[in-house]
Backbone and ligand atoms as CSV (ligand in chain L), in Angstrom:
chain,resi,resn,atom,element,x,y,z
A,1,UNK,N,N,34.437,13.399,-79.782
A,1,UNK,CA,C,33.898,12.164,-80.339
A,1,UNK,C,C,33.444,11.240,-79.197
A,2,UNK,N,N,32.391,10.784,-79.626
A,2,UNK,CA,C,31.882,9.586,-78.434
A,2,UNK,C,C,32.632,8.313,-78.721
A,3,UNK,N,N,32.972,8.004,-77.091
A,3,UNK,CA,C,33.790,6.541,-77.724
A,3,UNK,C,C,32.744,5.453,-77.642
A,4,UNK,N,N,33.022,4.168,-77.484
A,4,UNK,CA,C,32.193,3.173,-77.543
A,4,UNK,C,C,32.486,2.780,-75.926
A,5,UNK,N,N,31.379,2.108,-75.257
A,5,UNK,CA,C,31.868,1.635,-74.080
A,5,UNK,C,C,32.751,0.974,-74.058
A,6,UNK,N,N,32.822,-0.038,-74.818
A,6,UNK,CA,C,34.458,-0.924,-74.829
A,6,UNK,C,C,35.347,-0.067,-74.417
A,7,UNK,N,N,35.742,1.088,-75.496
A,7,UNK,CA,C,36.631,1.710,-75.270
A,7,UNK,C,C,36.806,2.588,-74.244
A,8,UNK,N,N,36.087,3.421,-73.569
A,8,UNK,CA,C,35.648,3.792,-72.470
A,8,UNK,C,C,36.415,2.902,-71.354
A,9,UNK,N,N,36.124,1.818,-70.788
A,9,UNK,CA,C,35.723,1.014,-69.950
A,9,UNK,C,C,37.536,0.385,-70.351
A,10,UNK,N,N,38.138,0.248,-71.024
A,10,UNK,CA,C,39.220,0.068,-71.629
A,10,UNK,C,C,40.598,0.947,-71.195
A,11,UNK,N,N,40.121,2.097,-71.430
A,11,UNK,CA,C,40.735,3.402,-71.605
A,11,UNK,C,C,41.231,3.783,-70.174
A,12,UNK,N,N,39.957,3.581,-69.422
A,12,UNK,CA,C,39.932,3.908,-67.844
A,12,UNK,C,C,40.183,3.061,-67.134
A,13,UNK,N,N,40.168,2.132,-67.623
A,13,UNK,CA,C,40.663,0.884,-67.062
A,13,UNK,C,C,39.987,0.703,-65.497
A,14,UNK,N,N,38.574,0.957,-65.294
A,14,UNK,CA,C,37.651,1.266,-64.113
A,14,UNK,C,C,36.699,0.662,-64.415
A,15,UNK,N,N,36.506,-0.484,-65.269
A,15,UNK,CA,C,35.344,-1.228,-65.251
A,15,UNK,C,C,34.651,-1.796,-64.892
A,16,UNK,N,N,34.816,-2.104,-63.577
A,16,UNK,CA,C,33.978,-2.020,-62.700
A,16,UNK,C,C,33.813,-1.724,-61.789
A,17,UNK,N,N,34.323,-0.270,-61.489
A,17,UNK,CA,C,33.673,1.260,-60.666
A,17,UNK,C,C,32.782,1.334,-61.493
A,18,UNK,N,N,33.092,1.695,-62.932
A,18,UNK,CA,C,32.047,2.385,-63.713
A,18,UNK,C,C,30.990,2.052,-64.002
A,19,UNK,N,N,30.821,0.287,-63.996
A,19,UNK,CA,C,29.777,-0.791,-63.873
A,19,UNK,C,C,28.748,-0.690,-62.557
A,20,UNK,N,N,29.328,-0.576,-61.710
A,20,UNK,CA,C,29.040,-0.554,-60.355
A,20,UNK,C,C,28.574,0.754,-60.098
A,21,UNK,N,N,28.996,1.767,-60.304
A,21,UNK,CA,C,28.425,3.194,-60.737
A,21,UNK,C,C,26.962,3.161,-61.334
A,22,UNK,N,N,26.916,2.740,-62.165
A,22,UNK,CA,C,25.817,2.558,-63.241
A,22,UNK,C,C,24.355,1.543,-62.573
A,23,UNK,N,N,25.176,0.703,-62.176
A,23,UNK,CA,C,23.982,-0.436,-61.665
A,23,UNK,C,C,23.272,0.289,-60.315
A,24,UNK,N,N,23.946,0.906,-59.541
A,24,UNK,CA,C,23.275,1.274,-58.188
A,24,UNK,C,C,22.858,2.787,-58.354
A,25,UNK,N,N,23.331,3.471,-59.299
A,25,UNK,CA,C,22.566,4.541,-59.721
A,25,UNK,C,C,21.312,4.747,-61.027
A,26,UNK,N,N,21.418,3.290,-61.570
A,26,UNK,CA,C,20.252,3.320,-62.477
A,26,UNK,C,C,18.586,3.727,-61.604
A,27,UNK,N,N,18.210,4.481,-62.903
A,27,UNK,CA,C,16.551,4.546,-62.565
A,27,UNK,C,C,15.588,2.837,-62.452
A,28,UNK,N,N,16.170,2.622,-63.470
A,28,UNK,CA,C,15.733,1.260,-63.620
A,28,UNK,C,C,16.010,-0.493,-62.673
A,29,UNK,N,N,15.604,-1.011,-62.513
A,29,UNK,CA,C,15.754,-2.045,-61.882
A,29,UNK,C,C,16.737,-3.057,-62.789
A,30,UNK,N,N,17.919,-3.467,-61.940
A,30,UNK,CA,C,18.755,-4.405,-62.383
A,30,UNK,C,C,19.098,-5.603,-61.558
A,31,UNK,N,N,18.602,-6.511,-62.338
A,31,UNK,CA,C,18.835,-8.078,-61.510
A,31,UNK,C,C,19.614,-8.862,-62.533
A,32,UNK,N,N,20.667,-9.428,-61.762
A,32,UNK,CA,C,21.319,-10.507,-62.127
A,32,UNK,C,C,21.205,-11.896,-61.870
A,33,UNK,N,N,21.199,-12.814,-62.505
A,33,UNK,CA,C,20.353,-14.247,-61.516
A,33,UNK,C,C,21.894,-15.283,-62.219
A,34,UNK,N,N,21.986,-16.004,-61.530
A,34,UNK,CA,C,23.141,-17.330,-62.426
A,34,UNK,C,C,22.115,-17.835,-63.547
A,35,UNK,N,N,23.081,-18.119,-64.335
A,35,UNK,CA,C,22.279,-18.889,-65.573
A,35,UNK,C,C,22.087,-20.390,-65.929
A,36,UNK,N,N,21.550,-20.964,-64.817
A,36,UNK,CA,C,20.982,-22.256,-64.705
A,36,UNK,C,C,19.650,-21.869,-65.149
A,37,UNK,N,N,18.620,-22.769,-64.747
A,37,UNK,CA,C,17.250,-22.769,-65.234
A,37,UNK,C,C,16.902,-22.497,-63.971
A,38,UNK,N,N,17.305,-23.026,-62.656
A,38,UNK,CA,C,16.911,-22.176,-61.651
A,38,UNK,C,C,16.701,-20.644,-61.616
A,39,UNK,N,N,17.449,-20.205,-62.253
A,39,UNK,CA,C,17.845,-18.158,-62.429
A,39,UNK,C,C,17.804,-17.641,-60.735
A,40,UNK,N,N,18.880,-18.156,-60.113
A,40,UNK,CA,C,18.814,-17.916,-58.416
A,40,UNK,C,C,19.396,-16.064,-59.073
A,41,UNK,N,N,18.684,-15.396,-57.854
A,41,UNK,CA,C,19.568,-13.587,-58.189
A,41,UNK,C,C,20.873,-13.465,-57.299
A,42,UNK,N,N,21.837,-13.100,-58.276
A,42,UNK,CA,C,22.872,-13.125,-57.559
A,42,UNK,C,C,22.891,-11.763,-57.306
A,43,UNK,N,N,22.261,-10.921,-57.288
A,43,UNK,CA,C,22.561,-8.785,-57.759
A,43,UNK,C,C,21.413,-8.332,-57.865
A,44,UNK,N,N,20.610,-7.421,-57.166
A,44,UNK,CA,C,19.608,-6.631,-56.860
A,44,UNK,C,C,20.075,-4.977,-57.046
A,45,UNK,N,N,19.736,-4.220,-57.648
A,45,UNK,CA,C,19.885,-2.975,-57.202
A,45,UNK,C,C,18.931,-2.393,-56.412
A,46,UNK,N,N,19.366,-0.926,-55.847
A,46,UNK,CA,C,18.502,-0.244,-55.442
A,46,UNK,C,C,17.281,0.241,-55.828
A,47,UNK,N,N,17.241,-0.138,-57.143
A,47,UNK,CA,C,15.975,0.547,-58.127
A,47,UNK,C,C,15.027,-0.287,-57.937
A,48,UNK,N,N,15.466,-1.749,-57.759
A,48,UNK,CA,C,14.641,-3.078,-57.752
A,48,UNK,C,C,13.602,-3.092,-56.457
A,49,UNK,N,N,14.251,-2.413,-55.641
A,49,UNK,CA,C,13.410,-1.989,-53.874
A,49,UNK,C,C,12.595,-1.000,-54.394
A,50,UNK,N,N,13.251,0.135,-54.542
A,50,UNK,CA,C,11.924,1.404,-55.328
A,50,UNK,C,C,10.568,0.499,-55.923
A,51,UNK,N,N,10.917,-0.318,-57.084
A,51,UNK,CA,C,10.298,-0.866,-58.449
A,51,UNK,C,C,8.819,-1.958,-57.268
A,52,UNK,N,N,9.485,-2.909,-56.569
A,52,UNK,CA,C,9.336,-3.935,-56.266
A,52,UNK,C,C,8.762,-4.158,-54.773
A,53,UNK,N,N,9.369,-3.389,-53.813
A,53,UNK,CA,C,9.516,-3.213,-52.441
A,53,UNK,C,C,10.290,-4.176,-51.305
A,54,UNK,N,N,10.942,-4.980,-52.452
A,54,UNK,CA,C,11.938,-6.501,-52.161
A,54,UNK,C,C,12.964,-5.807,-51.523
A,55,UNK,N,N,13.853,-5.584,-50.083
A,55,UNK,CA,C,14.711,-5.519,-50.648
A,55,UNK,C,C,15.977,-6.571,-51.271
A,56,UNK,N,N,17.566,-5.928,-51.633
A,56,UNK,CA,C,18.198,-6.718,-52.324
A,56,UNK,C,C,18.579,-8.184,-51.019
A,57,UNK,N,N,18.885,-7.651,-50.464
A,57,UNK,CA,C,19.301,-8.630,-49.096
A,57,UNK,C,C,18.204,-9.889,-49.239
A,58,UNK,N,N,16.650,-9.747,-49.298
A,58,UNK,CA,C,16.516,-10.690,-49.203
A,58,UNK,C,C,15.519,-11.044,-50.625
A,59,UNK,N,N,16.255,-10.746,-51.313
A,59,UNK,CA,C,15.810,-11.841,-52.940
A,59,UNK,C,C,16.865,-12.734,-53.253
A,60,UNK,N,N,18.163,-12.322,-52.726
A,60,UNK,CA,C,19.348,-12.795,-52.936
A,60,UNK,C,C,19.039,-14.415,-52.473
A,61,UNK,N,N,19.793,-15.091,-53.970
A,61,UNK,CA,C,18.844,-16.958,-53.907
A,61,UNK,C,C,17.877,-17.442,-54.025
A,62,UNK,N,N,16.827,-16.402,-54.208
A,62,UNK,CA,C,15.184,-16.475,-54.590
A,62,UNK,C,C,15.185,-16.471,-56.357
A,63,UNK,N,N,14.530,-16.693,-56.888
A,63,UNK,CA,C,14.151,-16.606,-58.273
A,63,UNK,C,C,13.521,-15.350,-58.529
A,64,UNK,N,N,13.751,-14.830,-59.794
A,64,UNK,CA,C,12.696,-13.525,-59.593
A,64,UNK,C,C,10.549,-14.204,-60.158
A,65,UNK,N,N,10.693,-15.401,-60.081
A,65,UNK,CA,C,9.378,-16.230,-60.224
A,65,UNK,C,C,8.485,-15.104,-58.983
A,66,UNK,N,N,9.256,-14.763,-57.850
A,66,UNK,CA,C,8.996,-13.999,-56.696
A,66,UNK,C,C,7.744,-13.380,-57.427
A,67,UNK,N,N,8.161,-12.503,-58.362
A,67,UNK,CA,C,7.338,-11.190,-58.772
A,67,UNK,C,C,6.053,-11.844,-59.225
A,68,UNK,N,N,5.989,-12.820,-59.858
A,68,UNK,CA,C,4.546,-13.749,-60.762
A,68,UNK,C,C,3.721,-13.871,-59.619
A,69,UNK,N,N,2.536,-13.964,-60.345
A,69,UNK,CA,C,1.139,-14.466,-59.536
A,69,UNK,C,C,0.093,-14.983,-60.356
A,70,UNK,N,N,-1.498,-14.391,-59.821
A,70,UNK,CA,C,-2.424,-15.336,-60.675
A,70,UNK,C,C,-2.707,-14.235,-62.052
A,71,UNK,N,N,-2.367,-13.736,-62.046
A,71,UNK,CA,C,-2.556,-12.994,-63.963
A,71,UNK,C,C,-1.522,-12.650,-63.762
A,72,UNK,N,N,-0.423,-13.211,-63.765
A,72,UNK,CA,C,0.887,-13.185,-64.994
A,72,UNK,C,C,0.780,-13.727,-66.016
A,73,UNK,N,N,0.990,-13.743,-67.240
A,73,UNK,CA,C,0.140,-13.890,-68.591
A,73,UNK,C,C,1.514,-15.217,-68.799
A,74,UNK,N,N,0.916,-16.520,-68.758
A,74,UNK,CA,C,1.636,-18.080,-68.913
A,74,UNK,C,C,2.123,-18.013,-70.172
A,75,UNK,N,N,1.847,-16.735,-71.370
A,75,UNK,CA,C,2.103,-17.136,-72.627
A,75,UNK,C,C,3.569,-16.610,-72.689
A,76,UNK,N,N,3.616,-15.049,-71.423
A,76,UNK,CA,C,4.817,-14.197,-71.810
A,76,UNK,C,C,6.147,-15.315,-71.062
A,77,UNK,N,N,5.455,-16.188,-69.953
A,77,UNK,CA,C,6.621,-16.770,-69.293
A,77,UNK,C,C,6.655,-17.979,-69.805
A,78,UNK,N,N,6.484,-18.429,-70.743
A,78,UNK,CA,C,6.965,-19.780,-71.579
A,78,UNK,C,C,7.984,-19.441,-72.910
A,79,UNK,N,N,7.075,-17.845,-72.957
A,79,UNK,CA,C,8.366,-17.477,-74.456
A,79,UNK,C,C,9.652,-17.237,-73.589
A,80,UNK,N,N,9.401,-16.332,-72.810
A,80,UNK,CA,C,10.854,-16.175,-71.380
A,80,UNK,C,C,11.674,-17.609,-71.594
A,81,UNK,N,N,11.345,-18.102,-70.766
A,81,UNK,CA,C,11.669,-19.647,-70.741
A,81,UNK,C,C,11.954,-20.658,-71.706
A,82,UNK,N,N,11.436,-20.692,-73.069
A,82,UNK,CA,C,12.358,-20.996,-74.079
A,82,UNK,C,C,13.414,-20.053,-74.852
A,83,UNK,N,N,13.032,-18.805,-74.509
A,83,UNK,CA,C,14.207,-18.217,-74.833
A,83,UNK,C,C,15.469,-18.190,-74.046
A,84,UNK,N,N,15.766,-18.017,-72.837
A,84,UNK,CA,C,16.372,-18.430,-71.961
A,84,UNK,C,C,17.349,-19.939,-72.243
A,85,UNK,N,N,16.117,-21.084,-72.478
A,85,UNK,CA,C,17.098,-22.504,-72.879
A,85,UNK,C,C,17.814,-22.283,-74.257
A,86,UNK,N,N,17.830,-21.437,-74.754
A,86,UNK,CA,C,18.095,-21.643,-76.254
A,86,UNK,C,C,19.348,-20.253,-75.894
A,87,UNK,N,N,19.501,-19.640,-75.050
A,87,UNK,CA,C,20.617,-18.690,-74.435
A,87,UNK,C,C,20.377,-17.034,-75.474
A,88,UNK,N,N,19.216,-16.686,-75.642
A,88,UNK,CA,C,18.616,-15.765,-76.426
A,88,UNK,C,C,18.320,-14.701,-75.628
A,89,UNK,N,N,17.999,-13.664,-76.053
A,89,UNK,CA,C,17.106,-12.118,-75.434
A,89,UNK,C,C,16.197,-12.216,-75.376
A,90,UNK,N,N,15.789,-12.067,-74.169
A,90,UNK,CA,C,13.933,-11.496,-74.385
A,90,UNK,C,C,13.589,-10.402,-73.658
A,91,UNK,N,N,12.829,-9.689,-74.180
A,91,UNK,CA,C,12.134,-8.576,-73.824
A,91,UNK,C,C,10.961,-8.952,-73.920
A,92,UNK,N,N,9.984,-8.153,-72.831
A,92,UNK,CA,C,8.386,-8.453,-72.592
A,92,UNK,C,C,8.001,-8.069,-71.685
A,93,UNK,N,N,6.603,-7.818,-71.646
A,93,UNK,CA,C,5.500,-6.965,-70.591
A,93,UNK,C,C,4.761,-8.067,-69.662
A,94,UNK,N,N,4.334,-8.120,-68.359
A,94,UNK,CA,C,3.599,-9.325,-67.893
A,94,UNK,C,C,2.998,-8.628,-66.594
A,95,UNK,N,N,2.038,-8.725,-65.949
A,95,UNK,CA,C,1.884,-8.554,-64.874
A,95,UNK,C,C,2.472,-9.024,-63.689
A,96,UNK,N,N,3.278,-8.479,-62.894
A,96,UNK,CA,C,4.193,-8.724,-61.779
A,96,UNK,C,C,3.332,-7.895,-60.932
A,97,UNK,N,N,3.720,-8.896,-59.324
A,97,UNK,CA,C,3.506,-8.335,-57.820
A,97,UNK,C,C,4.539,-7.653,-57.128
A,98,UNK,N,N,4.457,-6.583,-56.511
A,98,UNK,CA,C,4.723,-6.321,-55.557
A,98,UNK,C,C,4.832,-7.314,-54.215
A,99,UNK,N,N,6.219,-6.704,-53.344
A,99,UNK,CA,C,6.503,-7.231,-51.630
A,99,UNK,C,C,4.607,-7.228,-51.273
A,100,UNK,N,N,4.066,-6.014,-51.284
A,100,UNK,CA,C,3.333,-5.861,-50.603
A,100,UNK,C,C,1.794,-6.957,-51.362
A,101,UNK,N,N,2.040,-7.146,-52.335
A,101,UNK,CA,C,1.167,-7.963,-53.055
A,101,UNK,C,C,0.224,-6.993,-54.584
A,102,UNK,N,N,0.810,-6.004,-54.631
A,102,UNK,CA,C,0.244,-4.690,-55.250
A,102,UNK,C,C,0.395,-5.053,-56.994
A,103,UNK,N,N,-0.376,-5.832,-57.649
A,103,UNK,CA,C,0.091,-5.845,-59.311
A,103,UNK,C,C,0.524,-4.504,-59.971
A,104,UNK,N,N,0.885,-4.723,-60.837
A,104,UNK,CA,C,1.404,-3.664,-61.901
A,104,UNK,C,C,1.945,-4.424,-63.120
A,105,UNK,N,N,2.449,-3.369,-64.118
A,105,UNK,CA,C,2.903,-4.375,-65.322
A,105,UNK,C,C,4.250,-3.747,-65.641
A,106,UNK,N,N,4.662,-5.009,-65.495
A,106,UNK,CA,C,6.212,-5.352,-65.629
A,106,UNK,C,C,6.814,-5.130,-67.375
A,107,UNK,N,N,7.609,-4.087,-67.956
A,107,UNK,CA,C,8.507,-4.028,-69.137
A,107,UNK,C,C,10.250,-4.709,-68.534
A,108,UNK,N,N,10.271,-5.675,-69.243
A,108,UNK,CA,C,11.409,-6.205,-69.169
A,108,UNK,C,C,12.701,-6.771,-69.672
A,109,UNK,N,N,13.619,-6.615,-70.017
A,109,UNK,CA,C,14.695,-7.267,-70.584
A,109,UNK,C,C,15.310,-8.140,-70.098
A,110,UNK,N,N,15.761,-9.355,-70.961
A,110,UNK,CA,C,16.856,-10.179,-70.125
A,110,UNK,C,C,18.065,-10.562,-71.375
A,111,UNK,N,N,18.986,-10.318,-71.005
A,111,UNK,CA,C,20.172,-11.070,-71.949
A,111,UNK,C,C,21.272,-11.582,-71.054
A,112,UNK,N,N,22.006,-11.874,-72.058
A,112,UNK,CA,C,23.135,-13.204,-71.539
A,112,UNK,C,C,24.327,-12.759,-71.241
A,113,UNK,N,N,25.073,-12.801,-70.825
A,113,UNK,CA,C,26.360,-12.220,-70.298
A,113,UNK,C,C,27.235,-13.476,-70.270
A,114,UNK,N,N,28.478,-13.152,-71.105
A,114,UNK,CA,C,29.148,-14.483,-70.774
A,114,UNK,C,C,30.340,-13.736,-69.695
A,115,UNK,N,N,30.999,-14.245,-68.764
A,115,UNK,CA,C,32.075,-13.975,-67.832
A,115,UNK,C,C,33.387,-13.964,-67.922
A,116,UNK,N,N,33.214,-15.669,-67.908
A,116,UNK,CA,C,34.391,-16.265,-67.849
A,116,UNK,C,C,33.875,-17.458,-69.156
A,117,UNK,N,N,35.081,-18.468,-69.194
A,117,UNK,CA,C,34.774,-19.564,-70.443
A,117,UNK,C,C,33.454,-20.089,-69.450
A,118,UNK,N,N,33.222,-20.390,-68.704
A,118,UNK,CA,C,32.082,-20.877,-68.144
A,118,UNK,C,C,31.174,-20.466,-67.376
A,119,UNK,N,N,31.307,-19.222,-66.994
A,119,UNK,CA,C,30.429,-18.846,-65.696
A,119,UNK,C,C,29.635,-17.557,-67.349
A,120,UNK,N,N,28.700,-18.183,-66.704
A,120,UNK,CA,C,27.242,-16.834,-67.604
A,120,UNK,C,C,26.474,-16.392,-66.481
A,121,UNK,N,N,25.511,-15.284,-66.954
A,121,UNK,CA,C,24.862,-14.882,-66.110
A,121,UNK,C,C,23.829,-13.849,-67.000
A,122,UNK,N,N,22.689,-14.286,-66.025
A,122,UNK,CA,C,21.474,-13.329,-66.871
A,122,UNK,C,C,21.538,-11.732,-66.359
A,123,UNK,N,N,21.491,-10.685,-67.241
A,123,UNK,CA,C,21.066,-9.376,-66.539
A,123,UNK,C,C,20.169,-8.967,-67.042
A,124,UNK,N,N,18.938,-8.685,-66.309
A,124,UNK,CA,C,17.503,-8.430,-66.482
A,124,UNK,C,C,17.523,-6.320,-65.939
A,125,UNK,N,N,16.722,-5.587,-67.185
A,125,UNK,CA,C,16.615,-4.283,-66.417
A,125,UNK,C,C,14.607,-4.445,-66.577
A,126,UNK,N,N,14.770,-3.665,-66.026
A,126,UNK,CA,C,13.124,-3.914,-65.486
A,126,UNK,C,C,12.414,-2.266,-64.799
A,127,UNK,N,N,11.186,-2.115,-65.417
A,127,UNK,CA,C,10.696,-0.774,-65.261
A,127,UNK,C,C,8.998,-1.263,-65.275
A,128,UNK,N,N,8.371,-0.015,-64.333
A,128,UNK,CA,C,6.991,0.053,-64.254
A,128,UNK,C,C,6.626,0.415,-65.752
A,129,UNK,N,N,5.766,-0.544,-66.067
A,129,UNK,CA,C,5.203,0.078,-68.028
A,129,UNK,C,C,3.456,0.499,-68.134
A,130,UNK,N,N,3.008,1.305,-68.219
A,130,UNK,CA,C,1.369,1.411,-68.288
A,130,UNK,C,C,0.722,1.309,-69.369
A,131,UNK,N,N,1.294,0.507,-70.504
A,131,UNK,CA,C,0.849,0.285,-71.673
A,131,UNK,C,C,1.476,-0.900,-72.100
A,132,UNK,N,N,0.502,-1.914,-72.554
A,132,UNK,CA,C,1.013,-3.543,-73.297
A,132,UNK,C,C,1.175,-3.307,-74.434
L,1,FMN,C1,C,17.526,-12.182,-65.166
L,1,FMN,C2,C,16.071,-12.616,-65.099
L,1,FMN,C3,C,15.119,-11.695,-64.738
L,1,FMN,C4,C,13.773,-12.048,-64.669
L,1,FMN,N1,N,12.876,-11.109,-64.315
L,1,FMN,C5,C,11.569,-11.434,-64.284
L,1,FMN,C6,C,10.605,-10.449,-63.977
L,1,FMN,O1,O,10.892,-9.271,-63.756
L,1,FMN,N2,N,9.308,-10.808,-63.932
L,1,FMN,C7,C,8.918,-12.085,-64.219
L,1,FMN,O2,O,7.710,-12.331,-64.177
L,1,FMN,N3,N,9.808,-13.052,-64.510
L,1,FMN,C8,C,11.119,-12.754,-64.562
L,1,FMN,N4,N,12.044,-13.724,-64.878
L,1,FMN,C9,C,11.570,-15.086,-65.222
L,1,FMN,C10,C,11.625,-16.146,-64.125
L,1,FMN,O3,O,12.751,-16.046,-63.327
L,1,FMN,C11,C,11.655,-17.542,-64.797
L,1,FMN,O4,O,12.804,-17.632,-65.615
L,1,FMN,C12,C,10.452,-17.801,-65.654
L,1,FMN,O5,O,9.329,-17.770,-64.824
L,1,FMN,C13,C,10.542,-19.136,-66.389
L,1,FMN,O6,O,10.674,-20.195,-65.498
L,1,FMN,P1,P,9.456,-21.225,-65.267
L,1,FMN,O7,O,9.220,-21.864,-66.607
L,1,FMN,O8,O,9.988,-22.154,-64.214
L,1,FMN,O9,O,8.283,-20.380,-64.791
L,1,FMN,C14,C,13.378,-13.378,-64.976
L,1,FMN,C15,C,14.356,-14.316,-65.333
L,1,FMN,C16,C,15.686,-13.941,-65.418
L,1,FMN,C17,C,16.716,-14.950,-65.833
């Protein structure tokens, strides 16, 4: 029987090896930012250097705003951004830059993570998409 991650993560009582496992071996790009309106990144993976050519060392305290330029589509980063104040999910496609300055289009998730009674935090996974 498949368990549920809860239980998993419970069971093994390794939750965050197994977290930590997961984040630096994902295909996908995983950023964590604090959940102010700033969104500083507190967590870069390795996928995010592949994805991006950033590495984690130095996005760390940057915004991921990093990735935007002049056709990033203002409509996808205002829905971002009120979804965000309102402490919601969003998923969405936008044109993002590359370190090197190279566009491409960005598929993205972001949701909310609560911690502690007060500390939240955004985790964003993020992948090259060739279709809007
Ligand atoms: C966890 C997280 C990941 C984000 N990832 C991206 C991203 O990959 N590409 C992007 O264009 N914006 C991304 N953003 C959005 C910007 O950081 C910022 O929230 C957005 O531009 C809205 O702020 P603004 O109204 O000041 O522009 C992400 C935000 C968060 C919280």
């Amino acid at each position: 029987m498949i368990k549920s991650l809860d239980k998993v993560l419970q069971d093994t009582n390794l939750n965050s090896q197994t977290l930590k496992a997961l984040a630096e071996n994902s295909f996908d790009s995983v950023l964590i930012t604090d959940a102010t309106a700033r969104t500083k990144i507190l967590y870069a993976n390795k996928a995010f250097k592949n994805l991006t050519g950033y590495s984690p060392a130095e996005v760390l305290g940057k915004t991921p705003k990093i990735l935007q330029g002049p056709a990033t589509d203002k409509k996808v980063i205002a829905r971002l951004a009120k979804t965000l104040s309102a402490g919601g999910r969003f998923e969405g496609k936008a044109i993002n830059y590359k370190k090197d300055g190279t566009p491409f289009l960005m598929h993205w998730r972001v949701v909310p993570v609560k911690l502690g009674k007060n500390t939240n935090v955004w985790l964003a996974i993020q992948r090259e998409t060739f279709s809007l």
